[in-house]
C-alpha positions, 0 to 999 in steps of 0.5 A: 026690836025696840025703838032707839033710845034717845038720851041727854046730859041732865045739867040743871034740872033740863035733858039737853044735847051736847053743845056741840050738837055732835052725837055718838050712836051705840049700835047692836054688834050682832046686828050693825043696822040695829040702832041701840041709842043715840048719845050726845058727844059731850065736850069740855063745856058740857063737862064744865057745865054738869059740874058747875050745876052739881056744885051748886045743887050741892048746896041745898042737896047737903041740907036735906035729911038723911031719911028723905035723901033715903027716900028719893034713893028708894025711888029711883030703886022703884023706877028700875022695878017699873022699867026692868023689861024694858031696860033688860031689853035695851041690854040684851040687845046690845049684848049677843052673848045675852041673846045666845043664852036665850035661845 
């Protein structure tokens, strides 16, 4: 069993929590005292805010060269490499029928 996932909405460079402080759990169907990950509950201001925020990086983003976004897509590709187990785990813990083909 993993430890719980945490996660926030990204807006403008932070990791933050809903405004509203409400979260939403995914737990494990096989297993419903299995906590998978904790979400936030993101409203109509957490929305308005994620969109302001792309906008205006929007603006610097679409003067960066082909090859360097390129590069940092590369990257994020890297990560999911480095992280794969760990990831996988996550999905197949929220995933019975994974579980049962593994065994």
């Amino acid at each position: 069993m993993t430890t719980p996932l945490t996660c926030r909405n990204y807006i403008n460079g932070n990791w933050l929590p809903a405004q509203s402080g409400a979260t939403l759990e995914s737990r494990n169907p096989a297993d419903w005292r299995s906590l998978v990950a904790t979400f936030p509950r993101s409203g109509a201001t957490d929305v308005d805010a994620a969109v302001a925020a792309a906008r205006r990086a929007y603006l610097s983003w679409r003067l960066v060269p082909a090859p360097a976004r390129a590069e940092l897509i590369y990257r994020v590709g890297e990560l999911l490499l480095q992280y794969k187990e760990k990831l996988t785990q996550l999905i197949i813990d929220d995933s019975p029928l994974l579980k049962q083909g593994d065994s």
